[in-house]
C-alpha positions as CSV (number, residue, x, y, z in Angstrom):
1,X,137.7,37.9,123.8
2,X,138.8,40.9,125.5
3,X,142.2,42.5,126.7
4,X,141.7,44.4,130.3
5,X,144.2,47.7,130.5
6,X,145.5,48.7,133.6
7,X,146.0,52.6,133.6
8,X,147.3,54.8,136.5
9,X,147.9,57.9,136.9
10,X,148.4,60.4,140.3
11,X,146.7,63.5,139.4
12,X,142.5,63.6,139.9
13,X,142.8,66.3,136.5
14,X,144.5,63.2,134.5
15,X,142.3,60.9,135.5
16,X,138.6,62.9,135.3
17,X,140.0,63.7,131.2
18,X,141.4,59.8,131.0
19,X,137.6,58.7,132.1
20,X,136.3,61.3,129.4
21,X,138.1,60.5,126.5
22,X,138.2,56.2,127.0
23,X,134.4,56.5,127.5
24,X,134.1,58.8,124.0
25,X,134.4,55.8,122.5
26,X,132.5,52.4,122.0
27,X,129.0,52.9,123.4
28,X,128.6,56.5,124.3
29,X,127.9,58.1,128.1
30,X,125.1,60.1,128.2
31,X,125.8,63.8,127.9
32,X,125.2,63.9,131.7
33,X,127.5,61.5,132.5
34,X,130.1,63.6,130.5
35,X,128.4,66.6,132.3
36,X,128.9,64.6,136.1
37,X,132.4,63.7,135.3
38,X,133.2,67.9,134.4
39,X,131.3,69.1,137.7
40,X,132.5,66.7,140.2
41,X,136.1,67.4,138.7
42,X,135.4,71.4,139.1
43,X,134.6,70.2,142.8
44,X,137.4,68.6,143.9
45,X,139.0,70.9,146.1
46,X,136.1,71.3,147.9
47,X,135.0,67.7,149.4
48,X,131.4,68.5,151.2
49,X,129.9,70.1,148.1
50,X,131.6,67.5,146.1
51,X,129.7,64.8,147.9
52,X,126.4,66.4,147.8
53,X,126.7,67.1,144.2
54,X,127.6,63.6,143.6
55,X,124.2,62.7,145.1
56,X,122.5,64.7,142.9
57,X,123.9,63.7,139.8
58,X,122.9,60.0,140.9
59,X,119.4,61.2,141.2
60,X,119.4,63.2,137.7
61,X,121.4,59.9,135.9
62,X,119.1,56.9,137.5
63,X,117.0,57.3,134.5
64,X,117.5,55.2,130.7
65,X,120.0,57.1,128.3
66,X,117.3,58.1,125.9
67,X,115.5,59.5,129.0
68,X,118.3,61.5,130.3
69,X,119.2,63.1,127.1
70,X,115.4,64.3,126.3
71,X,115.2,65.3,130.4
72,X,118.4,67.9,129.2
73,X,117.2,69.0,125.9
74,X,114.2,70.1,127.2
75,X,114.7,72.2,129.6
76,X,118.0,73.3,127.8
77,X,115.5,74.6,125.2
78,X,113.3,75.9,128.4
79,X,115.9,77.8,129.6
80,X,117.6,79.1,126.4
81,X,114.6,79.1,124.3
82,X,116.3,77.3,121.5
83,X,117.5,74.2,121.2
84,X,121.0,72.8,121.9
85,X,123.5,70.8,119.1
86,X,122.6,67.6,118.1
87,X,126.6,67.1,119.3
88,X,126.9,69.5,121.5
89,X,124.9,69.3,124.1
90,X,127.7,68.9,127.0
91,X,129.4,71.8,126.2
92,X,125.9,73.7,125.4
93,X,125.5,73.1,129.1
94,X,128.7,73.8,130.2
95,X,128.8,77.2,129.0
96,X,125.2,78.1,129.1
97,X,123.9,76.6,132.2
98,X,127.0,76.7,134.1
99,X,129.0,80.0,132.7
100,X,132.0,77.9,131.9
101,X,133.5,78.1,135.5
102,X,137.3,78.4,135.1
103,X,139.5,76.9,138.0
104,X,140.5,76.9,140.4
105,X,136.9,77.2,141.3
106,X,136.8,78.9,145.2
107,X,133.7,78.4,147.7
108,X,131.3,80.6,146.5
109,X,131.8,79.2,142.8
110,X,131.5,75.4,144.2
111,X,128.2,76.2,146.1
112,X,127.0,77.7,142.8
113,X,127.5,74.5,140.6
114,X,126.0,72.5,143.2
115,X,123.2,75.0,143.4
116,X,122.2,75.1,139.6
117,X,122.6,70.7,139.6
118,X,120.2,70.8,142.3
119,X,117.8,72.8,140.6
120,X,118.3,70.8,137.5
121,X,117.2,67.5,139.4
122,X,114.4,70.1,140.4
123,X,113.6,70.3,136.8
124,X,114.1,66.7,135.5
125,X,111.1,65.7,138.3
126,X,108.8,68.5,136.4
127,X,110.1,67.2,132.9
128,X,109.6,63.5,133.9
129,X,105.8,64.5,135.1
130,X,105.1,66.6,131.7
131,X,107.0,63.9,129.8
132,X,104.4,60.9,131.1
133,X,101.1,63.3,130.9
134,X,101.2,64.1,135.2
135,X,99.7,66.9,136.1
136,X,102.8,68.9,137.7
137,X,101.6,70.5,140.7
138,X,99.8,69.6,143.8
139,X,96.6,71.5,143.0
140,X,95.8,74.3,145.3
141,X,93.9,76.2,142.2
142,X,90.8,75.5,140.8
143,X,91.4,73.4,138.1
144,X,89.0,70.8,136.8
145,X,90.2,67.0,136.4
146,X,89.2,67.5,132.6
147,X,91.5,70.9,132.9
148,X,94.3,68.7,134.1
149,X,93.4,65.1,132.2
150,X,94.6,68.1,128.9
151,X,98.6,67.7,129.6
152,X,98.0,63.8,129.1
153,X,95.9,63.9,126.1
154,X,98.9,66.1,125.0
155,X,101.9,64.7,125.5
156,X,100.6,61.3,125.3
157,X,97.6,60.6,123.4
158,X,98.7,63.2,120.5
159,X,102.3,62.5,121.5
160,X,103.5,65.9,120.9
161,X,106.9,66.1,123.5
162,X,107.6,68.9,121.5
163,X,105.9,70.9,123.9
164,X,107.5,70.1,126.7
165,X,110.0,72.9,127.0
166,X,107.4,75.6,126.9
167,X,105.8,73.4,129.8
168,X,108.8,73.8,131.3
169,X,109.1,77.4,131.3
170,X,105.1,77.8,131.8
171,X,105.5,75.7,135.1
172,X,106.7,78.8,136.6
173,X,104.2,81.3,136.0
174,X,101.5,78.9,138.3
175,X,99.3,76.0,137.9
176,X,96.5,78.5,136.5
177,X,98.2,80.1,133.7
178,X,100.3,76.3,133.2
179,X,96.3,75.4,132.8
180,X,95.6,78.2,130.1
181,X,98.7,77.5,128.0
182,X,97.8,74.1,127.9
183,X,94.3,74.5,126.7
184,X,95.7,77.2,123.9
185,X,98.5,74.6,122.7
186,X,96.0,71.6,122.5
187,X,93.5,73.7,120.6
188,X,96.3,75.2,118.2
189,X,98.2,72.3,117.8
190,X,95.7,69.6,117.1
191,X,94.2,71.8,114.7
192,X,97.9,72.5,113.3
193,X,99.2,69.4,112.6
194,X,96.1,66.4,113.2
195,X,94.2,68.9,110.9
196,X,96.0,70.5,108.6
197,X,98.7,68.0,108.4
198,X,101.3,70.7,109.0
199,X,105.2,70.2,111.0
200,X,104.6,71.8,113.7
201,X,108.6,72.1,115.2
């Protein structure tokens, strides 16, 4: 049995908080849909960017739930270096990530929440790479395959994801010194925890 409602309501503001609070209940959206719904309402003055960010938001959100929300913790934590709530991750994001933009939100504003989705799809690739043991960079360095085959034995063999946000953030300073950090977490953190039996969060 079920009971379908029939809702309308003539302002876009109404009806972005109406989706938000009848899909807070039930089974959950992910934090990024709740984070999709926010941004494309902050864009809706402003059609072109509004479009292109809806785009990008598809691209971030094709993944599982569970997928999703590890994708935004991790480089939350990356970028903050700490993590977010374990119920607050949308609004961690909102005024972290995205300097809680007040409205009405002019063209310079709108190009720069487009801007910093786009360079979160940017970093969900990297984290979905790191997350499944691939090697993150088209290699132009000298690493070895053994150098490289490290970040799988890592993440996947000794399963420790906890690492991924200081991947994250180490993607940045270049494949040789990503390579480096690698080598100095296996060693540490094998040692650490598969040897000493210690938590190693």
């Amino acid at each position: 049995d079920f009971s379908i409602i029939h809702i309308v309501t003539y302002d876009h503001k109404e009806a972005y908080k109406l989706f938000q609070v009848l899909n807070d209940r039930g089974k959950s959206l992910s934090e990024g849909d709740l984070l999709r719904a926010k941004t494309l309402e902050l864009l809706e003055t402003h059609h072109a960017n509004q479009s292109s960010l809806e785009i990008v938001w598809d691209k971030i959100l094709k993944y599982s739930q569970k997928e999703i929300d590890n994708h935004l913790r991790w480089i939350y934590s990356s970028r903050e270096g700490k993590r977010a709530g374990r119920n607050t991750l949308f609004d961690d994001y909102f005024q972290k990530i995205y300097s809680n933009p007040q409205e009405p939100i002019d063209q310079a504003k709108s190009s720069d929440i487009l801007k910093l989705t786009e360079d979160l799809n940017k970093e969900v690739l990297i984290a979905r790479k790191l997350s499944i043991g691939e090697w993150p960079f088209r290699t132009r360095a000298p690493i070895t395959a053994w150098d490289r085959n490290r970040l799988s034995l890592l993440v996947r063999e000794l399963g420790l994801t906890i690492t991924i946000p200081l991947l994250l953030s180490a993607f940045y300073l270049g494949e040789r010194k990503f390579a480096d950090i690698i080598w100095i977490l296996e060693r540490f953190l094998f040692r650490y925890k598969i040897m000493c039996s210690q938590h190693i969060e």
